[in-house]
PDB file of N, CA, C and O in Angstrom, chain B, residues numbered from 101:
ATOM      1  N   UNK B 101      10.495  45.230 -59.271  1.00  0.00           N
ATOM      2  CA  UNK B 101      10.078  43.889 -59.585  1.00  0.00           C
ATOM      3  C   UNK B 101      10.557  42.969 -58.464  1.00  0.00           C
ATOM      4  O   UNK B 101      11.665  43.169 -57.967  1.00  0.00           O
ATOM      5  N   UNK B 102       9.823  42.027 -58.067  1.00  0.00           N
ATOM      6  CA  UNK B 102      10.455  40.979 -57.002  1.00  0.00           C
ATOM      7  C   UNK B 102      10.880  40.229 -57.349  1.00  0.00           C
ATOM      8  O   UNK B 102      11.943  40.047 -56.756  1.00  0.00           O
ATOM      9  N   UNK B 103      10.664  39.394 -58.220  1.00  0.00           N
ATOM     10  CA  UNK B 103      11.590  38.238 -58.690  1.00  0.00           C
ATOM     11  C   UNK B 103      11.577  37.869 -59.778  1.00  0.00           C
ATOM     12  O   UNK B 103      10.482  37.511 -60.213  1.00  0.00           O
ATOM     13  N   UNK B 104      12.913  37.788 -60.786  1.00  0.00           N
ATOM     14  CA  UNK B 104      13.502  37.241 -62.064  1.00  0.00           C
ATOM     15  C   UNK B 104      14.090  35.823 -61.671  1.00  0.00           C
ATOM     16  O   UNK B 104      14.683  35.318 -60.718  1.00  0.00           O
ATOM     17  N   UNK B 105      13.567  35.417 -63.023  1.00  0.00           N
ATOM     18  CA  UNK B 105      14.266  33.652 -63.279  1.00  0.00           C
ATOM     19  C   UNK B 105      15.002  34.138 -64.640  1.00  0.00           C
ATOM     20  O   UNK B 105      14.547  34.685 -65.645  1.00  0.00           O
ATOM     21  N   UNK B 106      16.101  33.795 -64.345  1.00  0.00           N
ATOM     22  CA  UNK B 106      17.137  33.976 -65.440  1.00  0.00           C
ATOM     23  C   UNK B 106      17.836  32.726 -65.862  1.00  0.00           C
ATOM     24  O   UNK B 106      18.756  32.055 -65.394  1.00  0.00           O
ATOM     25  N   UNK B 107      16.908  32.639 -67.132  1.00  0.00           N
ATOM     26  CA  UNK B 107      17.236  30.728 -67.731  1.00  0.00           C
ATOM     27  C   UNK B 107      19.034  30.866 -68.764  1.00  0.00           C
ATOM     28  O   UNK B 107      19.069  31.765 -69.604  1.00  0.00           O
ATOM     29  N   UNK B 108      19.850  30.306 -68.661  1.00  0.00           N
ATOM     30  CA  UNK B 108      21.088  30.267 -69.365  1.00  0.00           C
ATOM     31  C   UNK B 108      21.926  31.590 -68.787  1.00  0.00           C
ATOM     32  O   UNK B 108      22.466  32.505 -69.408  1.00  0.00           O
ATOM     33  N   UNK B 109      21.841  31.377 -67.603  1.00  0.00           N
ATOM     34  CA  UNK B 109      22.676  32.273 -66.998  1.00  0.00           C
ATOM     35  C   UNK B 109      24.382  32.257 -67.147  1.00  0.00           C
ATOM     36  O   UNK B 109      25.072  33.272 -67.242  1.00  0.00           O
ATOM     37  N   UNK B 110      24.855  30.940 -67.145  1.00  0.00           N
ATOM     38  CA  UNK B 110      26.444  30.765 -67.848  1.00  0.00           C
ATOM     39  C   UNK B 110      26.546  31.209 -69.461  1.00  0.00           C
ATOM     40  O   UNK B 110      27.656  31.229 -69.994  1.00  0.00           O
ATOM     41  N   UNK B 111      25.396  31.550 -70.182  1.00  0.00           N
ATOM     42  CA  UNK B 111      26.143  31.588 -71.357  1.00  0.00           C
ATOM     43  C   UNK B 111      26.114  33.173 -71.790  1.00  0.00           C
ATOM     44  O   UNK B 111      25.590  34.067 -71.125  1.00  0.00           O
ATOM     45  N   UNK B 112      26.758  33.321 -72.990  1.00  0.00           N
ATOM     46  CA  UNK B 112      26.982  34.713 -72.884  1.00  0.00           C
ATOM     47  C   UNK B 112      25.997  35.667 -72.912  1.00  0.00           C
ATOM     48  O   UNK B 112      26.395  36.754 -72.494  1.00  0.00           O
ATOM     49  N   UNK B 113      25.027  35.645 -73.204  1.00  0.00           N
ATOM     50  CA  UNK B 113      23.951  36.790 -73.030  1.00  0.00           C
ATOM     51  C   UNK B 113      23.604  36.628 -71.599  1.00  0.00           C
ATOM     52  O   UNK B 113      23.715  37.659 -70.935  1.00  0.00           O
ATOM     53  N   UNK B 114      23.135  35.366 -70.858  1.00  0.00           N
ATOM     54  CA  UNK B 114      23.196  35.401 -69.561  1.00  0.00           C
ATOM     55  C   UNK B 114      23.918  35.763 -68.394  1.00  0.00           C
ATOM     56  O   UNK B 114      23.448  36.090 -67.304  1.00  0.00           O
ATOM     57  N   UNK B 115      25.539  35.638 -68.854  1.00  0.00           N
ATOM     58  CA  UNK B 115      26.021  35.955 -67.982  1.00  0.00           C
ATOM     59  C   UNK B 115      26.400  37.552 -68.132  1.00  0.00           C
ATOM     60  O   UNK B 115      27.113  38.150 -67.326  1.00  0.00           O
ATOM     61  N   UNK B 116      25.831  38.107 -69.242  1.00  0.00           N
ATOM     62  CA  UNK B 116      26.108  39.026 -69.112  1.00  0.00           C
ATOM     63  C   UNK B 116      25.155  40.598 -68.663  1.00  0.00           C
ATOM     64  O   UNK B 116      25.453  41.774 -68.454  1.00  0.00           O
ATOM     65  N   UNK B 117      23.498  39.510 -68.683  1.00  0.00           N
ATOM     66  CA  UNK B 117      22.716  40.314 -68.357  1.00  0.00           C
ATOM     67  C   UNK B 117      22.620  40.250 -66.458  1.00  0.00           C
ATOM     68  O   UNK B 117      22.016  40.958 -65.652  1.00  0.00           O
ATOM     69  N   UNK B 118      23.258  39.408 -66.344  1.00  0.00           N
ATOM     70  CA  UNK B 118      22.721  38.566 -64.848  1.00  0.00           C
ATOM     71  C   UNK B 118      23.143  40.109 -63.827  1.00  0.00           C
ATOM     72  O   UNK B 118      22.241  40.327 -63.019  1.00  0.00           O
ATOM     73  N   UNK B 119      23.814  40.709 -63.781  1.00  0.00           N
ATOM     74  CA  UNK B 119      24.271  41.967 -62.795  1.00  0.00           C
ATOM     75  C   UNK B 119      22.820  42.786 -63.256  1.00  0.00           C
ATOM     76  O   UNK B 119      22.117  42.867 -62.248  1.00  0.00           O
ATOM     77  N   UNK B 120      22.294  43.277 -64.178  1.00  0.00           N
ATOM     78  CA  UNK B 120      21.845  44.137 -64.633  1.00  0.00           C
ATOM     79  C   UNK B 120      20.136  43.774 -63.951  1.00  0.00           C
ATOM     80  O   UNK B 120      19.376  44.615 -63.470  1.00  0.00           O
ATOM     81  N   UNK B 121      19.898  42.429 -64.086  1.00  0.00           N
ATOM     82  CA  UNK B 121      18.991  41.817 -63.926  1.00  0.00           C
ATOM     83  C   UNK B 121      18.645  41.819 -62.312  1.00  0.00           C
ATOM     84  O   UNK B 121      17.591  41.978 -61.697  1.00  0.00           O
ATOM     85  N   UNK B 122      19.857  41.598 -61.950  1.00  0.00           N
ATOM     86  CA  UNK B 122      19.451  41.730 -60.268  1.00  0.00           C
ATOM     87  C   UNK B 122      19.703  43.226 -59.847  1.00  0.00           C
ATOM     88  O   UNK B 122      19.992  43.466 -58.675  1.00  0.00           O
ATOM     89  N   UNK B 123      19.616  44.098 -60.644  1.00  0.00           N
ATOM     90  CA  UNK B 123      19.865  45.697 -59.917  1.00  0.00           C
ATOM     91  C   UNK B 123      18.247  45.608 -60.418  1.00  0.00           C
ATOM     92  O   UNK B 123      17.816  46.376 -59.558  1.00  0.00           O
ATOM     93  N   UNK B 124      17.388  45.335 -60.968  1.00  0.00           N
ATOM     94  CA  UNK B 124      15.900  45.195 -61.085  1.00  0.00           C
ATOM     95  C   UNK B 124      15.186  44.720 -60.791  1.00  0.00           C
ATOM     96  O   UNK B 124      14.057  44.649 -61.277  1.00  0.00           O
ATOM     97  N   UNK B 125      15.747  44.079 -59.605  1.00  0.00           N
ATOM     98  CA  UNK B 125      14.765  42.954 -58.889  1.00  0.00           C
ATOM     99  C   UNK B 125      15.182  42.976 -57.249  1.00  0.00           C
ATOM    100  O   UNK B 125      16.222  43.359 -56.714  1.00  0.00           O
ATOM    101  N   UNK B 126      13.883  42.379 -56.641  1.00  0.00           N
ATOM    102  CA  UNK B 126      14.381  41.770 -54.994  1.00  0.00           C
ATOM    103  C   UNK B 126      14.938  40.616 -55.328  1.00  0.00           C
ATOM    104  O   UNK B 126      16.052  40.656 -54.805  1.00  0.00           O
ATOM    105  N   UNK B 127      14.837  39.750 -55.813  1.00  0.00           N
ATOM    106  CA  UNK B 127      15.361  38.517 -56.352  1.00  0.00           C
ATOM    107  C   UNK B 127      15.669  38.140 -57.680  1.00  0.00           C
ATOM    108  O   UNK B 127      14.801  38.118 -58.553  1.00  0.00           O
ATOM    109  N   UNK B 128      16.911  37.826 -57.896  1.00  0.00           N
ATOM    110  CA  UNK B 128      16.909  37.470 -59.044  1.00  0.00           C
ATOM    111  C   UNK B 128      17.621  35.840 -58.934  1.00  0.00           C
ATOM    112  O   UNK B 128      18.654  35.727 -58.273  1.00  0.00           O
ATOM    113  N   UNK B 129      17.003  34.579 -59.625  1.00  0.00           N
ATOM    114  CA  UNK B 129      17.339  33.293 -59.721  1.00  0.00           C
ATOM    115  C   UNK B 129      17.401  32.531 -61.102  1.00  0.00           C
ATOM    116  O   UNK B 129      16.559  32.010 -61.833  1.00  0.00           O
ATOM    117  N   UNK B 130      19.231  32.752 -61.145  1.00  0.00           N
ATOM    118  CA  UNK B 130      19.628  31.903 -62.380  1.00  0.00           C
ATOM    119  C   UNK B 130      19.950  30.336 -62.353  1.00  0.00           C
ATOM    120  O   UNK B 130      20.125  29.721 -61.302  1.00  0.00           O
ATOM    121  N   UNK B 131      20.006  29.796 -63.545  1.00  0.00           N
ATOM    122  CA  UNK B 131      19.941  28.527 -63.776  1.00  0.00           C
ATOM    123  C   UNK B 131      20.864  28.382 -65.092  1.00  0.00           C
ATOM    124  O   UNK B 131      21.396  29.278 -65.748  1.00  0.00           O
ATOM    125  N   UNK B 132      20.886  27.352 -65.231  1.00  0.00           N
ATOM    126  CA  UNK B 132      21.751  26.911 -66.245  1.00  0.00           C
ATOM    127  C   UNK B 132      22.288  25.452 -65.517  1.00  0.00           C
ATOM    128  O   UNK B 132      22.305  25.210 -64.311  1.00  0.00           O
ATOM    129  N   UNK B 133      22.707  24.592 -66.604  1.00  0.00           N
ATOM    130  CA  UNK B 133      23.663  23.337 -67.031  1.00  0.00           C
ATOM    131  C   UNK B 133      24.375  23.451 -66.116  1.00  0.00           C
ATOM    132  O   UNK B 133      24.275  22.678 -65.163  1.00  0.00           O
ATOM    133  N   UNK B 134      25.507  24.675 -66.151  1.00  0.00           N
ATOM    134  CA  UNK B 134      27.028  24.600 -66.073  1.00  0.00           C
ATOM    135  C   UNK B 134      26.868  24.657 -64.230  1.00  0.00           C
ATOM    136  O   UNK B 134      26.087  25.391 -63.624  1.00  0.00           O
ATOM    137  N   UNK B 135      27.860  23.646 -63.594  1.00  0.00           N
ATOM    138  CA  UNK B 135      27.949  23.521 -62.302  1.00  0.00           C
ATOM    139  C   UNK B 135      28.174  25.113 -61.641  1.00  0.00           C
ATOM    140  O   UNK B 135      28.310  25.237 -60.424  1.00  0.00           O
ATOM    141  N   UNK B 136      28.195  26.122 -62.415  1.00  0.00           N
ATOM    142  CA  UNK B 136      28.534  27.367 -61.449  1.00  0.00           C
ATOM    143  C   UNK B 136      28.476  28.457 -62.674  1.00  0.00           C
ATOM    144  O   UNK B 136      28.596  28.246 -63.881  1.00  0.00           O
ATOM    145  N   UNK B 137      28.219  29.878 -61.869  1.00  0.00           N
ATOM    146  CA  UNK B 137      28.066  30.565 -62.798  1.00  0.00           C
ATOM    147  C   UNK B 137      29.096  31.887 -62.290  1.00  0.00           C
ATOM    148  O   UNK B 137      29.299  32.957 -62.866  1.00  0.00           O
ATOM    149  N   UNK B 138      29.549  31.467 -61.230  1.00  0.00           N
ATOM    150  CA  UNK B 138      31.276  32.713 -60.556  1.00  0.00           C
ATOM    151  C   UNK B 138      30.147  33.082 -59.506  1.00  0.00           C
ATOM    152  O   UNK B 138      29.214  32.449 -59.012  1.00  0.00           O
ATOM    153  N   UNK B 139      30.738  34.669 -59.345  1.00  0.00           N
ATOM    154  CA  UNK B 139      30.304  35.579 -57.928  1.00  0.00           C
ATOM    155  C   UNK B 139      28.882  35.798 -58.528  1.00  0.00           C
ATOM    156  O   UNK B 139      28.570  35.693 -59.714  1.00  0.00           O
ATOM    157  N   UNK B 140      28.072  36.127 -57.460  1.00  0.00           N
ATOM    158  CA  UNK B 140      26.759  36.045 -57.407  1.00  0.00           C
ATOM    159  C   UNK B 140      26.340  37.465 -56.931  1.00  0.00           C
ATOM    160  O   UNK B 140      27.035  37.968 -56.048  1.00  0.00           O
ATOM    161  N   UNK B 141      25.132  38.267 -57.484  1.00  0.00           N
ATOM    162  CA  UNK B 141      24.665  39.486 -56.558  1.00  0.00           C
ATOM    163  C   UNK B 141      24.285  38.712 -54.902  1.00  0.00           C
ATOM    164  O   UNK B 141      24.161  37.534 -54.568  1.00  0.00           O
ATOM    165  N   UNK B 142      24.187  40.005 -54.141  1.00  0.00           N
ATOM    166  CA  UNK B 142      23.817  39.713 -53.117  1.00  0.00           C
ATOM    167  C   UNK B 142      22.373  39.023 -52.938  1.00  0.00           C
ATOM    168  O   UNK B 142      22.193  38.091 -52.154  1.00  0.00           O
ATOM    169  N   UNK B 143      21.194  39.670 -53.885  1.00  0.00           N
ATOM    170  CA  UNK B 143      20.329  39.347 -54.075  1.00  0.00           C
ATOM    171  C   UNK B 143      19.722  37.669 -55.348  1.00  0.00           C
ATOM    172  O   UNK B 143      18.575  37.286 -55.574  1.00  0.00           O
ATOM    173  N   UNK B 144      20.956  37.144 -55.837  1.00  0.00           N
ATOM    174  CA  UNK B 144      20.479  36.136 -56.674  1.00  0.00           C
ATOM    175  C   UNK B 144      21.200  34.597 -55.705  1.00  0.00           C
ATOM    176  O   UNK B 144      22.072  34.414 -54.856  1.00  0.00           O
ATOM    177  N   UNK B 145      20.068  33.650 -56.577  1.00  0.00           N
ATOM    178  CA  UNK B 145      20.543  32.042 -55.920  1.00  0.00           C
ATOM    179  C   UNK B 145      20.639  31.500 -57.319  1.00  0.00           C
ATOM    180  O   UNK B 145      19.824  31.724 -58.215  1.00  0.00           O
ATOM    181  N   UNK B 146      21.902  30.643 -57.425  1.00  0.00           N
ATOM    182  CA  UNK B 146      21.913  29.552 -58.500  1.00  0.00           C
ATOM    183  C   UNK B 146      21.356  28.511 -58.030  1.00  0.00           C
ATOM    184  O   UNK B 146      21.419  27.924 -56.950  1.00  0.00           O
ATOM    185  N   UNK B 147      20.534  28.284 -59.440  1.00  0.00           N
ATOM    186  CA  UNK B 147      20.034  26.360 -59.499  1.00  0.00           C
ATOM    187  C   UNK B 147      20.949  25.872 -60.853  1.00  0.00           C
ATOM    188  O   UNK B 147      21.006  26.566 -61.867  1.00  0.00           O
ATOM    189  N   UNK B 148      21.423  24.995 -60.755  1.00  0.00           N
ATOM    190  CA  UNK B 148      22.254  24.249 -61.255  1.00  0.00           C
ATOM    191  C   UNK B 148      20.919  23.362 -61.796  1.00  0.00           C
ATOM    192  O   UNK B 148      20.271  22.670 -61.011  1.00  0.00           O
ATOM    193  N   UNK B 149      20.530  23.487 -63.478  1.00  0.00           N
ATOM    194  CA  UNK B 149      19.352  22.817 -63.274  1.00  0.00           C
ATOM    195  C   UNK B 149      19.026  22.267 -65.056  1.00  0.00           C
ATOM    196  O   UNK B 149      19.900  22.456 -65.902  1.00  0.00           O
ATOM    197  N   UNK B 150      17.914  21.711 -65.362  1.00  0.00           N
ATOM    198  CA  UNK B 150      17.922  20.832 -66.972  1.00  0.00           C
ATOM    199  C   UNK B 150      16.612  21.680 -66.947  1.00  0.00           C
ATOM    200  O   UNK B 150      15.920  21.737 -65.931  1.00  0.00           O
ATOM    201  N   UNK B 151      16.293  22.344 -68.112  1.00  0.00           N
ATOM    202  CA  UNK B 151      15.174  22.851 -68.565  1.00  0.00           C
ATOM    203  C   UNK B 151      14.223  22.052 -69.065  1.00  0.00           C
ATOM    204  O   UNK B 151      13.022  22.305 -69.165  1.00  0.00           O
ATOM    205  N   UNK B 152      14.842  21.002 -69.401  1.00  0.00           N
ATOM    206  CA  UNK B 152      13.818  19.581 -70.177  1.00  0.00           C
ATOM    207  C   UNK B 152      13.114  19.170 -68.793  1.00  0.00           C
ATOM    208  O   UNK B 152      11.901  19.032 -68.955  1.00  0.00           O
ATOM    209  N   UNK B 153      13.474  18.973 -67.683  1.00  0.00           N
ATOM    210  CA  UNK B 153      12.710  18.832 -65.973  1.00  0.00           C
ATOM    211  C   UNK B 153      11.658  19.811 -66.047  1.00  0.00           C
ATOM    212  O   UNK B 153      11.939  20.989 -65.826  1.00  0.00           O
ATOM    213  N   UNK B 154      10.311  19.422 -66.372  1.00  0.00           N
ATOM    214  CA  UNK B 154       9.530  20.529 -66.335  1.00  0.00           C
ATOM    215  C   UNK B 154       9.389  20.596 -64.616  1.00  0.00           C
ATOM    216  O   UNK B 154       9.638  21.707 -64.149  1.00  0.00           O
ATOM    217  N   UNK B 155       9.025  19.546 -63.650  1.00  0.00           N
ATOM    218  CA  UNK B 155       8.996  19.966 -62.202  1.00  0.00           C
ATOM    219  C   UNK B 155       9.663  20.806 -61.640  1.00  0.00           C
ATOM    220  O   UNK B 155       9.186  21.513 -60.753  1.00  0.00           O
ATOM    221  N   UNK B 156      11.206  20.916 -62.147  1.00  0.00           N
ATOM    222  CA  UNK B 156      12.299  21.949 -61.738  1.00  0.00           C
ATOM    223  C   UNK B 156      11.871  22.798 -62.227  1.00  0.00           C
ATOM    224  O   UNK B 156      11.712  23.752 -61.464  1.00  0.00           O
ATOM    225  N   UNK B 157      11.471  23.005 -63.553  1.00  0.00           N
ATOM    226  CA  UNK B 157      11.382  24.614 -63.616  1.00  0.00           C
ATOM    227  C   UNK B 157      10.207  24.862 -63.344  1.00  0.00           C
ATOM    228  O   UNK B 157      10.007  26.072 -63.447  1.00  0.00           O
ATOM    229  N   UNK B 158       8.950  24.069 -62.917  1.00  0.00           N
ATOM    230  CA  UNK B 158       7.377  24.353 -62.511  1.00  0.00           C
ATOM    231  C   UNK B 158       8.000  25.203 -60.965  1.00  0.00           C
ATOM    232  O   UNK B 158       7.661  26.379 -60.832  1.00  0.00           O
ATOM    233  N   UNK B 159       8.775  24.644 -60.004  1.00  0.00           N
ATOM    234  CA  UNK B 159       9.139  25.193 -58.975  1.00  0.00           C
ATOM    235  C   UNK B 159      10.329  26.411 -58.878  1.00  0.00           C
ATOM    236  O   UNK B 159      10.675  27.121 -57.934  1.00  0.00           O
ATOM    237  N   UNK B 160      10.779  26.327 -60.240  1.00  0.00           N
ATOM    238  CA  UNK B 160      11.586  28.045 -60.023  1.00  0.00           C
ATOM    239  C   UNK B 160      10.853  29.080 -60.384  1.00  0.00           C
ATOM    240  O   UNK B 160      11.082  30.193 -59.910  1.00  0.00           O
ATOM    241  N   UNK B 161       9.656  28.816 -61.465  1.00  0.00           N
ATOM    242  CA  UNK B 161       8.919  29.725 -61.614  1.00  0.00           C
ATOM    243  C   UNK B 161       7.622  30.282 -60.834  1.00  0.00           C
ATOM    244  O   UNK B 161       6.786  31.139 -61.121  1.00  0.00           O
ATOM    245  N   UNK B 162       7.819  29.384 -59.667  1.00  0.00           N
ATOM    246  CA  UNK B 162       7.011  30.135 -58.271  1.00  0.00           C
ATOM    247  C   UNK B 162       7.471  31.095 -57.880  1.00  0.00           C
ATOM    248  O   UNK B 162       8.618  31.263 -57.464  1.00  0.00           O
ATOM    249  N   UNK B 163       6.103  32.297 -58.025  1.00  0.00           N
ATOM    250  CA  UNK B 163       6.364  33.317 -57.271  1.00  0.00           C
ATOM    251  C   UNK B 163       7.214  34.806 -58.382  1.00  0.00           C
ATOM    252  O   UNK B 163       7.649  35.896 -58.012  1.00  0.00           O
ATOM    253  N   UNK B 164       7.153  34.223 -59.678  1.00  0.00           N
ATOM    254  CA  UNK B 164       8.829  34.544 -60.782  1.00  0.00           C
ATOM    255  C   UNK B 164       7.562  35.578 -61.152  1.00  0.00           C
ATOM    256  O   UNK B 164       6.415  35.280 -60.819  1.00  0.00           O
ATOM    257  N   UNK B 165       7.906  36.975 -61.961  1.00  0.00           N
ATOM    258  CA  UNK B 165       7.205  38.032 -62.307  1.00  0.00           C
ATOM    259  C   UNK B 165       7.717  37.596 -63.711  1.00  0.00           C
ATOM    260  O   UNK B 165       6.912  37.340 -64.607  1.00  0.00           O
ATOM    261  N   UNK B 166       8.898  37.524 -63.872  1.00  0.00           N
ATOM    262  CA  UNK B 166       9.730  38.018 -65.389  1.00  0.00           C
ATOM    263  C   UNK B 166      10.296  36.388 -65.302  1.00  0.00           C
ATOM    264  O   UNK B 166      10.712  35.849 -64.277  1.00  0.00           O
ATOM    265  N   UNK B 167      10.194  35.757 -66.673  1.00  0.00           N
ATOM    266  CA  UNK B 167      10.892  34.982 -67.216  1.00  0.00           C
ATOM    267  C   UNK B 167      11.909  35.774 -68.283  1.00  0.00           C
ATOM    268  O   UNK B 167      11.489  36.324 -69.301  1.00  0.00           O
ATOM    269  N   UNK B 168      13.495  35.738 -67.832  1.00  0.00           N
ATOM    270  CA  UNK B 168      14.398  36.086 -69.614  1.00  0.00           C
ATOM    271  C   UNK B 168      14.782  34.943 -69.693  1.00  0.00           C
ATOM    272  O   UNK B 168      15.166  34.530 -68.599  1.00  0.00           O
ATOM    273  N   UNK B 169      14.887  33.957 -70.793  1.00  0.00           N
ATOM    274  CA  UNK B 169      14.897  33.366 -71.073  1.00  0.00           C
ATOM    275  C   UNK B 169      15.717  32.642 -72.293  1.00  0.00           C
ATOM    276  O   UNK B 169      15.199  32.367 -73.375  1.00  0.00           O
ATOM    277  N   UNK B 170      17.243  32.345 -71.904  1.00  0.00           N
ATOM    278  CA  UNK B 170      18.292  32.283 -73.304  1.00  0.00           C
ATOM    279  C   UNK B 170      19.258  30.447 -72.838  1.00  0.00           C
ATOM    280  O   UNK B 170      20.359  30.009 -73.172  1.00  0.00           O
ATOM    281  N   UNK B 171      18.146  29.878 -71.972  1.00  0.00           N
ATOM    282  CA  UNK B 171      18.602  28.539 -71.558  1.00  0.00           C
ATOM    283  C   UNK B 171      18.585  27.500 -73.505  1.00  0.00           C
ATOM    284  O   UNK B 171      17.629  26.728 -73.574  1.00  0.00           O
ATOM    285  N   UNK B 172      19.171  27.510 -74.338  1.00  0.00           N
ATOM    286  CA  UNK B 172      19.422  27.025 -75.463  1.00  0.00           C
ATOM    287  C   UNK B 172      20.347  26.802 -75.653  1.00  0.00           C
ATOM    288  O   UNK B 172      21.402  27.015 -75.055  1.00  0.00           O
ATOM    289  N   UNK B 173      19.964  26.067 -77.018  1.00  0.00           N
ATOM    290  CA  UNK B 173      21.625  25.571 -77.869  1.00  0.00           C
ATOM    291  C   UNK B 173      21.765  26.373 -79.043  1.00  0.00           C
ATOM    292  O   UNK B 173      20.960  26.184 -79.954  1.00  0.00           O
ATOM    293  N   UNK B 174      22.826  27.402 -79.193  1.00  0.00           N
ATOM    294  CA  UNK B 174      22.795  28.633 -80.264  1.00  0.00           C
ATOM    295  C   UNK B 174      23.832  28.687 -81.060  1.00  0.00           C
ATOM    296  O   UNK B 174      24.520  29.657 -81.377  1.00  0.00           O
ATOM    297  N   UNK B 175      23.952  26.829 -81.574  1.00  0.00           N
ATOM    298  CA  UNK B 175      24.698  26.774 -82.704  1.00  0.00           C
ATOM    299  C   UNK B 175      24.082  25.199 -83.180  1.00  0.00           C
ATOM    300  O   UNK B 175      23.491  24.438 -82.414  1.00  0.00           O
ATOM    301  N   UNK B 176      24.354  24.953 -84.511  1.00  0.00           N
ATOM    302  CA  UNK B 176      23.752  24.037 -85.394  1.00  0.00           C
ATOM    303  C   UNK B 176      24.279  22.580 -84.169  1.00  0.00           C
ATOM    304  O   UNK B 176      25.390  22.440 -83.657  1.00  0.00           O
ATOM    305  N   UNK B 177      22.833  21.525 -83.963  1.00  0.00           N
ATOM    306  CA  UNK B 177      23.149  20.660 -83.254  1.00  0.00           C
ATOM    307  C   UNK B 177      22.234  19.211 -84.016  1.00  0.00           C
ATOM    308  O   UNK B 177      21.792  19.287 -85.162  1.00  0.00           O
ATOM    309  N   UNK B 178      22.120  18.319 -83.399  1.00  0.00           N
ATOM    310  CA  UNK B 178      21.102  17.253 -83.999  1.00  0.00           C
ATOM    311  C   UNK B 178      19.760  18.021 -83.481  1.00  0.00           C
ATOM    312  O   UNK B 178      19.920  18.897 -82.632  1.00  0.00           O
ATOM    313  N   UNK B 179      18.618  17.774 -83.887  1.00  0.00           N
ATOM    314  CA  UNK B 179      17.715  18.176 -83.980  1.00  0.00           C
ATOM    315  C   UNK B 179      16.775  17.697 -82.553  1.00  0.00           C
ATOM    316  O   UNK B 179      15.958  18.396 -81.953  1.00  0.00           O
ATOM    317  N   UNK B 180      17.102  16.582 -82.312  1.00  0.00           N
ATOM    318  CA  UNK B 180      16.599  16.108 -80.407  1.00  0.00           C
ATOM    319  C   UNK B 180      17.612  16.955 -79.656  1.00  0.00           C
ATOM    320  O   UNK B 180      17.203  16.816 -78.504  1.00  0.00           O
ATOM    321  N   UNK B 181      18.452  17.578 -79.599  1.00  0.00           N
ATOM    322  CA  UNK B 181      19.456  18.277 -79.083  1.00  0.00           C
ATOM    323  C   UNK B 181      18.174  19.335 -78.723  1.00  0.00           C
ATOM    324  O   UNK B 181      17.448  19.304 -77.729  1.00  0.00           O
ATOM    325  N   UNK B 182      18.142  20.373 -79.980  1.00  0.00           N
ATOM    326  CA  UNK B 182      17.521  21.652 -80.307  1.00  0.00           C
ATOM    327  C   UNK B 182      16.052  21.887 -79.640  1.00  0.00           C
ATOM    328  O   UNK B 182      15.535  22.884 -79.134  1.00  0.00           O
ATOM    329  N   UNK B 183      15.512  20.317 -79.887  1.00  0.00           N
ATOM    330  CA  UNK B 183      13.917  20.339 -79.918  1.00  0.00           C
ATOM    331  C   UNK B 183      14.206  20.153 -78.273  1.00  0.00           C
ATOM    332  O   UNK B 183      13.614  20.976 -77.575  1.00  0.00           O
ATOM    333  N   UNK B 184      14.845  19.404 -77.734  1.00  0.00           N
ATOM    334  CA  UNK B 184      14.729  19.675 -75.951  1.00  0.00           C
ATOM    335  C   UNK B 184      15.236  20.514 -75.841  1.00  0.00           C
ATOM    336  O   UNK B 184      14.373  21.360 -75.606  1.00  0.00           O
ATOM    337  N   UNK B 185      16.481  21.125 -75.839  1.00  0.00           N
ATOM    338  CA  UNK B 185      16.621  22.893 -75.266  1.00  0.00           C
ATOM    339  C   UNK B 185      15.997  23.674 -75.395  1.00  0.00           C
ATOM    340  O   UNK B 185      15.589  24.308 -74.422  1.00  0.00           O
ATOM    341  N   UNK B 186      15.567  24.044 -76.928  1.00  0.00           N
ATOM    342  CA  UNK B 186      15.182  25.123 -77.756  1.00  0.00           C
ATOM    343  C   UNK B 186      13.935  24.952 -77.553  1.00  0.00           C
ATOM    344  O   UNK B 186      13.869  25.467 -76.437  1.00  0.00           O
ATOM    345  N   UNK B 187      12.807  24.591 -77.804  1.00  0.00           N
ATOM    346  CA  UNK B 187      11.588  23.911 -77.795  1.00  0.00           C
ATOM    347  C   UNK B 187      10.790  23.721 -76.748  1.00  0.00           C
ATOM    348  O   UNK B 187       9.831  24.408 -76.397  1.00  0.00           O
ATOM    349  N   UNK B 188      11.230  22.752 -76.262  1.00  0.00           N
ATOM    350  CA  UNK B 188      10.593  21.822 -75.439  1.00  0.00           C
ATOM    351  C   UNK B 188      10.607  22.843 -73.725  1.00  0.00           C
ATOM    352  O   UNK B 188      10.117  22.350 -72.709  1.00  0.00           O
TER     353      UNK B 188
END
């Protein structure tokens, strides 16, 4: 596969698929909120990025084969919280 976008890469399913994800790809490019996500494969780039920005993610998903996709809020929040992470 050439290239994965890996949405919620700091949180725990993300950070824990993120090694696995780039042994399956020429590229693999995570994202998430959190200013950093540690050591990086040789093959992945962090975007430090808001999923509610549809332009940001219109331009990470250039070129992207595989969307995984766990950029959410995965505990009880206000409901504009949910509906822009989760949703939107």
């Amino acid at each position: 596969m050439k290239k994965i976008l890996l949405t919620g890469a700091a949180g725990a399913l993300g950070s824990r698929l993120r090694a696995p994800l780039a042994a399956m790809a020429d590229q693999l490019l995570s994202t998430d909120l959190a200013a950093e996500v540690g050591d990086l494969a040789d093959n992945e780039t962090y975007v430090q990025a808001d999923l509610a920005d549809f332009d940001v993610v219109q331009d990470m998903a250039d070129g992207v084969e595989m969307i995984v996709h766990f950029g959410a809020i995965p505990d009880e929040a206000p409901f504009d919280d949910i509906l822009k992470n989760n949703i939107v």
